[in-house]
N, C-alpha and C positions, 0 to 999 in steps of 0.2 A: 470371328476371324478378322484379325486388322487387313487395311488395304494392303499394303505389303507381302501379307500373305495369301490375301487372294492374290493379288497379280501373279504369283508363283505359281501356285495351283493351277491358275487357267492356262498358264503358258504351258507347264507340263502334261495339264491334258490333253490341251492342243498337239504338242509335240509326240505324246503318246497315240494319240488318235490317227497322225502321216506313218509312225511303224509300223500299229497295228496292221495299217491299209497292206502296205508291202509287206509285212509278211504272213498274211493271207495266201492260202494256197489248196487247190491252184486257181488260178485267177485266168481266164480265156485269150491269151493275146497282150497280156499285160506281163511288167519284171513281179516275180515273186523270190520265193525262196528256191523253187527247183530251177528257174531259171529265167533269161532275161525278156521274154515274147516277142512278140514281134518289135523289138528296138534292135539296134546293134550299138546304138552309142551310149547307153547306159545298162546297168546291173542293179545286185541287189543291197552291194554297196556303195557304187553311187546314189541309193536314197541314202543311206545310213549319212555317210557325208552331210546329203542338201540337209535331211533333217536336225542333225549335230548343232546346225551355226543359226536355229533359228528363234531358236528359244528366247533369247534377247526380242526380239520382231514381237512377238503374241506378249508378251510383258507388257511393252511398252503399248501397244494398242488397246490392251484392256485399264492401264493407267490412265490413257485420256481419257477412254469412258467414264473413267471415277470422276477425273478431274472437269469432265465438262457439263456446266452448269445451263445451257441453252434449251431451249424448247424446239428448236429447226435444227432437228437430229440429222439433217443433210450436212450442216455445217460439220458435223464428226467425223463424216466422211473423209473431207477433206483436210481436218487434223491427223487423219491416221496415215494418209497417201505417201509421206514422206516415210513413216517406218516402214509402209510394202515396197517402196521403193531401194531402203536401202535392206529389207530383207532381200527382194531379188538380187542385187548386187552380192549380197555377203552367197544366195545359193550358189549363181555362176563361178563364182570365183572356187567355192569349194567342187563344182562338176565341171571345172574346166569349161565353161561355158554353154553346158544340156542345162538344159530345160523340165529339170524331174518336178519341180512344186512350186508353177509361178501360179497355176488354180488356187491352192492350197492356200498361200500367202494371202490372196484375194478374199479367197472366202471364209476361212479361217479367223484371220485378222479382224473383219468386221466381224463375228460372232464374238471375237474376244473382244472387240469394243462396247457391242451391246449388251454382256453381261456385265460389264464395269459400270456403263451406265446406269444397271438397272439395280446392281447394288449399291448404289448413291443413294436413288431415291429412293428404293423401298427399305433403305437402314440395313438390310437384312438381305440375302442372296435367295431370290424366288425363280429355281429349278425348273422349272416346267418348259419342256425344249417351244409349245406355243407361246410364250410371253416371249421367250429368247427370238422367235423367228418374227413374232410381227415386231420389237427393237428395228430388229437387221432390215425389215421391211421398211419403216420409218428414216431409220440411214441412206438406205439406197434410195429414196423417193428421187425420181426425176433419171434415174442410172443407165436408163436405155435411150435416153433422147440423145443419148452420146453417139448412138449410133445410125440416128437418123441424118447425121452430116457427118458420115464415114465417106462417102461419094465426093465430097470434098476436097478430102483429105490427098493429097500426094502421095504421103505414106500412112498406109492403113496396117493395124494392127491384127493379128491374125484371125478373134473374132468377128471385126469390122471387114476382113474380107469376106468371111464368111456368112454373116448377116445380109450383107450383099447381093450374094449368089444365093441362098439359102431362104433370106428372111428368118434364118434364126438367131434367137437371142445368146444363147450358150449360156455361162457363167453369170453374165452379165442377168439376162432372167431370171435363172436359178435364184440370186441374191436380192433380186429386184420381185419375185413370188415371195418373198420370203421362206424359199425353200422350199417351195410346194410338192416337188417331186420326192422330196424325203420325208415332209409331214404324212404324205398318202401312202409312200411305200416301205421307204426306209425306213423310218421308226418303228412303226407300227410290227414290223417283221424281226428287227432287233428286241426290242420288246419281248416278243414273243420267245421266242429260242433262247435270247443270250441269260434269260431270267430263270432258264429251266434246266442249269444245271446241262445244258447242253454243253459239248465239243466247241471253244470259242472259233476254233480257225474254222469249222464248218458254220456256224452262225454268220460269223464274215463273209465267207462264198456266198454264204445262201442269199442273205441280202444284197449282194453285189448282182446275181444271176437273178434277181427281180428286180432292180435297178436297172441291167442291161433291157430289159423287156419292154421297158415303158420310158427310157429317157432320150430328148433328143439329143444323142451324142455327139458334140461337136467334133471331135475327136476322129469319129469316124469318118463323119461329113470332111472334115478337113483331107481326109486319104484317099476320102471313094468317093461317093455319091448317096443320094437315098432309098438306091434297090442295095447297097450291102448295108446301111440300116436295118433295112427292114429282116432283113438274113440274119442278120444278130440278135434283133426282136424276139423274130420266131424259134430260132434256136435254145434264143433264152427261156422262152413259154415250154418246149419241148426237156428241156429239161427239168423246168420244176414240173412239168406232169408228170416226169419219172421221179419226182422223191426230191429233185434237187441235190443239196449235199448231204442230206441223212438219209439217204438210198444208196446201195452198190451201185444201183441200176442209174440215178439221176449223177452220183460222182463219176463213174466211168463215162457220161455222154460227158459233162464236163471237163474234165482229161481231153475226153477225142478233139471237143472243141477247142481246146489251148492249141494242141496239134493243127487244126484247120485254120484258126486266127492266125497262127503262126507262118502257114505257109502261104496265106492269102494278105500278109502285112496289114492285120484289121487288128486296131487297140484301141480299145472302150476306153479311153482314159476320161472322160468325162464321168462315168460313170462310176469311174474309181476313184476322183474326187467325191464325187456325192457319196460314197461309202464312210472316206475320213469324214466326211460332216456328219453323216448320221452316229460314227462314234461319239464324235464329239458329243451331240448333243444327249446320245445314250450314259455319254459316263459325264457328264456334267448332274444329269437327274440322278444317277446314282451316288454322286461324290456330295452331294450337294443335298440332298436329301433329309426331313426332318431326324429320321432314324441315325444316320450317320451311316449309310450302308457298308461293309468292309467286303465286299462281294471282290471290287478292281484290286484288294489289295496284294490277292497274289499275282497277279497282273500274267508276265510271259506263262507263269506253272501252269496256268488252267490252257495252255496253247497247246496245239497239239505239235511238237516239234520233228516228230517224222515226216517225209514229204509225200505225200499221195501219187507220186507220180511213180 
């Protein structure tokens, strides 16, 4: 595959991997396809929109990867900063100015950097979502001391306020582990179900509802506090003891819980970032793969497009 056409490919898996997320359903407190959760200022076509104008963004981030020839993988970092910045610009502008996928941009953009990088050097495109996450890890090296002089700062940025109050990392962690929350949970669960011939849009849930279980969501933190964390947690464990999404029993506690997120203005969207990332890196191994897997290529058909709700 010449450069050219990888940079295609990853951007469109990229960009395949933000729809998938939203139209997963149903999703607890987050916009899906039955409806918008707990937001009022976005929909499920305001993703469609942010995701539309981003495809240029993950291109051009996986091109620098190619093109950059350094061993202080930090310095890629900051070659890519100017295309997240002008993909946030091109998002805003298409959501009137919401905020649907400035995580996405962030974390997205550097895995589409370290795969660029990594098919440089190894001549050849080596699949495996742990060589992609320690890359990304190497990237971000130094990526939280950003926020150890947030206290500083006059104006602080929404993480940085929260790091603050919290001492959590958010995003900034997430990418700075190398993903560790999706290597231990996300994957390993996508794996499992999306390879079995399973229901895709339940595979999605289901991974998302053991993501909510174990992440520290910023998201949440940023609305409430860490006693309605932890209410999501256990919520989340309470439902995959019932089955999760390949239960009646674990899909209706889910249902109830969109309802309850809903009315409680509680949206895991941290968590539903880490979901797009574990696509990503699920269909990056699959697309990418020695076999040539054709599993994605019916892509929406294997969806389940009725709404659960």
């Amino acid at each position: 595959m010449g450069k050219n056409d990888f940079c295609l490919k990853i951007a469109e898996t990229a960009i395949k991997s933000m729809l998938y997320e939203v139209s997963a359903t149903p999703k607890p407190g987050l916009v899906d396809r039955a409806n918008s959760g707990a937001h009022r200022d976005m929909d499920f076509l305001t993703f469609m929109s942010s995701s539309a104008v981003l495809f240029d963004t993950f291109y051009h981030c996986t091109l620098e990867g190619i093109n950059f020839t350094s061993e202080n993988y930090r310095v890629l970092l900051e070659r890519i900063r100017p295309f997240g910045i002008e993909g946030e610009k091109k998002m805003f502008a298409a959501t009137n100015g919401v905020n649907t996928h400035k995580g996405l941009v962030f974390s997205l953009g550097i895995i589409a950097a370290a795969m660029g990088s990594l098919y440089t050097e190894e001549k050849e495109y080596k699949s495996d979502a742990p060589e992609i996450c320690k890359r990304v890890q190497q990237i971000a090296v130094g990526l939280c001391k950003e926020l150890d002089a947030a206290s500083k700062k006059s104006e602080q940025t929404y993480g940085e306020r929260l790091f603050e109050k919290y001492n959590i990392k958010g995003i900034r962690g997430e990418v700075a582990s190398g993903f560790q929350t999706v290597m231990k949970y996300g994957l390993p669960v996508m794996r499992k179900y999306a390879t079995q011939n399973e229901d895709l849009n339940n595979a999605f849930v289901h991974v998302l509802i053991h993501l909510m279980s174990k992440t520290e969501d910023s998201n949440v933190l940023g609305r409430h506090d860490h006693g309605t964390l932890e209410y999501v947690k256990q919520n989340a464990e309470i439902a995959l003891q019932l089955g999760g999404a390949f239960t009646k029993e674990g899909m209706d506690y889910i249902t109830s819980l969109d309802r309850e997120f809903i009315s409680r203005n509680i949206s895991p969207g941290g968590s539903a970032d880490l979901l797009a990332v574990t696509i990503m890196l699920f269909l990056s191994e699959q697309q990418f793969s020695s076999n040539e897997v054709k599993y994605w290529e019916k892509d929406l058909k294997r969806m389940n497009i009725n709404d659960n709700k």
